[in-house]
C-alpha positions as CSV (number, residue, x, y, z in Angstrom):
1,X,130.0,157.3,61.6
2,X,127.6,154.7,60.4
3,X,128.4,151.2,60.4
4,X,130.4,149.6,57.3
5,X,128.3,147.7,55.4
6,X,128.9,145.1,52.8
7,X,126.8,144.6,49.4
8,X,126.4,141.2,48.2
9,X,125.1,141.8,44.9
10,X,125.3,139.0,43.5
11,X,122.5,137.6,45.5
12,X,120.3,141.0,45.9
13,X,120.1,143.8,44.0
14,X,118.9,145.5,46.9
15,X,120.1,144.0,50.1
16,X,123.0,145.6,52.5
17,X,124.6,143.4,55.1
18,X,126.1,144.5,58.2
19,X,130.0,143.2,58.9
20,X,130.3,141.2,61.5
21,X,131.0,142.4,65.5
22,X,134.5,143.0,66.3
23,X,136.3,140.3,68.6
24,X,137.5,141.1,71.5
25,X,141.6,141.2,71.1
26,X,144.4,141.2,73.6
27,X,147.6,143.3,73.9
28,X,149.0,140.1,71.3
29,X,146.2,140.7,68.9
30,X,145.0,138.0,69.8
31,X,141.4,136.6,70.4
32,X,140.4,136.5,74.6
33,X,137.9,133.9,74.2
34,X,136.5,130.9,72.0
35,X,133.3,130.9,69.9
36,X,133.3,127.0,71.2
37,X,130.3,125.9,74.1
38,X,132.3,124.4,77.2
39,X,131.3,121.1,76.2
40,X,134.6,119.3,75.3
41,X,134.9,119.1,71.2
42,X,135.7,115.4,70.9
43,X,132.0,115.0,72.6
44,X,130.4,118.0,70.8
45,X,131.6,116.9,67.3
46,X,130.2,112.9,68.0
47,X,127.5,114.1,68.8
48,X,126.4,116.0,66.3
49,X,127.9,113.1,64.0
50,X,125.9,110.6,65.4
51,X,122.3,112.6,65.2
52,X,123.0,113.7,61.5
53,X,124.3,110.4,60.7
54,X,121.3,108.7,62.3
55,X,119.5,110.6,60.2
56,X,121.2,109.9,57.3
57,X,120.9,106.6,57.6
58,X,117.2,106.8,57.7
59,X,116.5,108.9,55.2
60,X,118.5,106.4,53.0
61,X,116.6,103.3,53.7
62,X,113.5,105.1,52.9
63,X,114.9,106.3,49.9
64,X,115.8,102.7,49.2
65,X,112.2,101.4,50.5
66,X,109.9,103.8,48.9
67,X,111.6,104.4,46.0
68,X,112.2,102.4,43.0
69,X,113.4,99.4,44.6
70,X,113.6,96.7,42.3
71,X,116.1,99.2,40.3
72,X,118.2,99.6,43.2
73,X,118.1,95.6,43.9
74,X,119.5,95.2,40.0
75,X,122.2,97.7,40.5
76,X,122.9,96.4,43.9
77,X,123.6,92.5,42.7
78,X,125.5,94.3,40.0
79,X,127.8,95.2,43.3
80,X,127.5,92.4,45.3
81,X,128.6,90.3,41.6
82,X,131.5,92.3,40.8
83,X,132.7,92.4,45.4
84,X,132.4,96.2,45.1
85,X,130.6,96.1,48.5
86,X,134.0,96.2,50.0
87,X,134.4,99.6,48.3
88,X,131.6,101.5,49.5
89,X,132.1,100.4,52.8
90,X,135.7,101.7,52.3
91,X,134.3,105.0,51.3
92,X,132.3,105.7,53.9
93,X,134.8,104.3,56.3
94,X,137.3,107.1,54.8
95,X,134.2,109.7,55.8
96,X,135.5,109.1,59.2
97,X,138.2,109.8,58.9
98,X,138.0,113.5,58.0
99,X,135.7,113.2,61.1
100,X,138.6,112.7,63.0
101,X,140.9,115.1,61.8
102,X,137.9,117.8,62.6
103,X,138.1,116.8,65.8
104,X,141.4,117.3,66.0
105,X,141.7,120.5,64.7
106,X,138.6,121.5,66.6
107,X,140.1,120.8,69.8
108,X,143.4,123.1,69.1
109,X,141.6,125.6,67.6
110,X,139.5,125.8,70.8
111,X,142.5,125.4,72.8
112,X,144.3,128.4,71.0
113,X,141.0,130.8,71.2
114,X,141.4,131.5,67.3
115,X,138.1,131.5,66.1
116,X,136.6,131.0,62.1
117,X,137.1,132.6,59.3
118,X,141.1,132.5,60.4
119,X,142.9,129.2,59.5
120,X,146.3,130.7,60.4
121,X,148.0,132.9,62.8
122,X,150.6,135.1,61.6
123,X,154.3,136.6,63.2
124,X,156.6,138.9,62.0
125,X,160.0,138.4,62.8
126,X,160.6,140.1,65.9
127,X,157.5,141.0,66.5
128,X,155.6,140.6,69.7
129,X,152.0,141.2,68.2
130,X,149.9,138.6,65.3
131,X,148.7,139.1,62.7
132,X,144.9,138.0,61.9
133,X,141.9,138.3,59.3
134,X,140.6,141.7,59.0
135,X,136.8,140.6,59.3
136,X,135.0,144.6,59.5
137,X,134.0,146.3,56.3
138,X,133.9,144.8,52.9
139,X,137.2,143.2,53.3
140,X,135.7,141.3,56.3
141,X,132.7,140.4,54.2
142,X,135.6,139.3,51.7
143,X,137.8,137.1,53.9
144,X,134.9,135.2,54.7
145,X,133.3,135.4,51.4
146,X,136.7,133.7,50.1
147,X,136.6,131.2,53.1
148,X,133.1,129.9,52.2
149,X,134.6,128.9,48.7
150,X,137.7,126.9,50.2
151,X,134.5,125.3,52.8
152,X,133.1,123.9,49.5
153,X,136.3,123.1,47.7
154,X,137.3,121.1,50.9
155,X,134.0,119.4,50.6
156,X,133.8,118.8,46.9
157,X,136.1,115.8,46.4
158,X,134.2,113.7,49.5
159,X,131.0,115.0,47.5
160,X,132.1,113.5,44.5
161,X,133.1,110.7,45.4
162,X,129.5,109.6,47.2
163,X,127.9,111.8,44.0
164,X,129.2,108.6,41.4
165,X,129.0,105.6,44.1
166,X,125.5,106.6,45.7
167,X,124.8,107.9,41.4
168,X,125.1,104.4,40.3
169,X,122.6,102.4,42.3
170,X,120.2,105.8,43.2
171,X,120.5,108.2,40.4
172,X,117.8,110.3,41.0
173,X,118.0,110.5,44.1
174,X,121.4,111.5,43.7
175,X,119.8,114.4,41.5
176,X,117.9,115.4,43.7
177,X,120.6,116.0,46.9
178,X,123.1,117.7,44.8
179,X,120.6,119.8,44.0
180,X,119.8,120.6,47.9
181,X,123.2,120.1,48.5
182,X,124.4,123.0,46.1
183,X,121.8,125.3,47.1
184,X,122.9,124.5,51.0
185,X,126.7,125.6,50.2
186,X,125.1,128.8,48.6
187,X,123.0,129.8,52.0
188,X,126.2,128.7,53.9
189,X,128.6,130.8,51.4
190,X,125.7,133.8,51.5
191,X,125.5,133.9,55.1
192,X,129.3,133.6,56.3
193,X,129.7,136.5,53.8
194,X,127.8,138.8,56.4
195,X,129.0,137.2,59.2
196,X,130.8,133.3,60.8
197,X,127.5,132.2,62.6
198,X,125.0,132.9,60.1
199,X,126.8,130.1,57.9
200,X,125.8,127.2,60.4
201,X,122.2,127.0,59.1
202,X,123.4,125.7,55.2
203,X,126.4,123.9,57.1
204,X,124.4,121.5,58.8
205,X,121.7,121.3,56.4
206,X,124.5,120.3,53.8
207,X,126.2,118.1,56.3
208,X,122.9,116.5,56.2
209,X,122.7,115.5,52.6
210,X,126.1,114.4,53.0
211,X,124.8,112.0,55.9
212,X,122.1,111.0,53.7
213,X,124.5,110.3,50.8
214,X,126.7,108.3,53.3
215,X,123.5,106.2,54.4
216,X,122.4,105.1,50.6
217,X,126.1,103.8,50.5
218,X,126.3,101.8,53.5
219,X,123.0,100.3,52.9
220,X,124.6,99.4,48.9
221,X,127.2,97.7,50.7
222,X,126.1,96.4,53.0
223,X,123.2,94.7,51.1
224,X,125.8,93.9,48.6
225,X,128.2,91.6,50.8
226,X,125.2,90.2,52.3
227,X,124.0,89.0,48.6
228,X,127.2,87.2,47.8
């Protein structure tokens, strides 16, 4: 028999892509190993926090110092006038916090070798086997299909948020990364569809934006505080 395949026409009229490889399962039903590197999770996620959010935080101030500058200025004194500095230091203090609760949830879901696209593990009453996402065949290409919309729902309301505070001192800017943002979350959705790894490339190219978006806001309040 040939491989299942799943058609993602939306995308391509033409391509097939193959489901993704079976895991490995125990007499429970259960996963035998993690998709997560030995390195412990707490250090793996700062990490990769701290390198995208370095460069985050660079590619904001040169957003801020080669762009139209004295515009940002105005909007920023209209900030540091009204003590809304304080609030977008809030917000991206509030970023961290989801940071933490990643971490969190990283280090159990290492812990308990259940690996993405399953958020949950199932039981029947009585039952001394689980119950997990089918991931072969179109409904595998489905479960994670539906998965890589409830990844950007999950990220839309921390998007939004930096979208109107970053929007009022840099709009275009702000144009501009929702636009690379969006067409990240499509790759990401696009390539969890055929299979979990292949969503990390627009995952961390969209966590980037969101870095970015995270820097313009610091440096708006910061600079705003600093101007009272």
């Amino acid at each position: 028999h040939s491989r299942l395949r799943c058609r993602v026409t939306h995308f391509s009229r033409t391509s097939r892509h193959q489901s993704a490889m079976p895991q490995e399962l125990d007499a429970r039903g259960l996963p035998v190993k993690t998709d997560y590197p030995a390195m412990p999770v707490p250090a793996m996620y700062a990490m990769f926090s701290s390198v995208l959010g370095s460069m985050g935080v660079g590619i904001g101030f040169a957003i801020y110092k080669f762009g139209a500058t004295s515009k940002f200025d105005g909007k920023i004194d209209a900030l540091a006038k009204n003590d809304l500095g304080w609030v977008y230091l809030g917000l991206a203090a509030l970023k961290q916090t989801q940071f933490l609760i990643n971490v969190n949830l990283g280090v159990n879901r290492k812990e308990a070798k259940i690996n993405v696209p399953d958020q949950q593990v199932y039981k029947a009453h009585g039952a001394t086997t689980y119950v997990l996402m089918e991931q072969e065949g179109a409904l595998g290409c489905f479960n994670r299909a539906q998965r890589a919309l409830q990844n950007y729902l999950e990220q839309l309301p921390g998007f939004l948020a930096f979208f109107f505070s970053a929007g009022y001192v840099f709009p275009f800017p702000t144009f501009v990364m929702t636009l690379l943002f969006g067409g990240c979350r499509v790759s990401a959705a696009v390539g969890y569809t055929k299979a979990a790894k292949e969503r990390m490339a627009g995952n961390i190219a969209s966590s980037l934006v969101m870095e970015t978006f995270q820097g313009l806001v610091l440096l708006a309040g910061v600079k705003a505080l600093l101007r009272k």
